[in-house]
N, C-alpha and C positions, 0 to 999 in steps of 0.2 A: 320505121313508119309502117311496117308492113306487119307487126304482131298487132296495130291495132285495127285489121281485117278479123284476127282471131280476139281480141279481149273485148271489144266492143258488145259482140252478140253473144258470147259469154256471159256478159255482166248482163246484159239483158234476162237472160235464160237464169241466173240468179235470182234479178229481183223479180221476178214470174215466179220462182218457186216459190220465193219469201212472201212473197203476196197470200199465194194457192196454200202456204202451210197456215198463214195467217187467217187467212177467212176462213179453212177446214177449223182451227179452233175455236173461232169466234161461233161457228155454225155449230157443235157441237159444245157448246155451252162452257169452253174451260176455264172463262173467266168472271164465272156469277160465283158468289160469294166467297167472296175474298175476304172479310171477316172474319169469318167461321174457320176458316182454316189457318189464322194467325194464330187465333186461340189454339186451336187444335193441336200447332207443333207446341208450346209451350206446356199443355199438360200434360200431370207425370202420370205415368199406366206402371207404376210397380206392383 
């Protein structure tokens, strides 16, 4: 009973990050055009 004093706010401090790394990409644009770059890996550059 007593690791969940330490996994609780753990997991908290987790999903804080996942969040903070989520919205740092959202705000920095990584996911506008996503088409463009589907193309992109399937062309050849020999």
């Amino acid at each position: 009973m007593e690791v969940l004093y330490l996994l609780i706010p753990l997991s908290a401090v987790l999903v804080l990050l996942i969040l903070g790394v989520f919205g740092w990409a959202v705000h920095r644009d990584q996911f506008e055009e996503l088409e463009r770059e589907g193309v992109r890996i399937l062309e050849d550059r020999a």
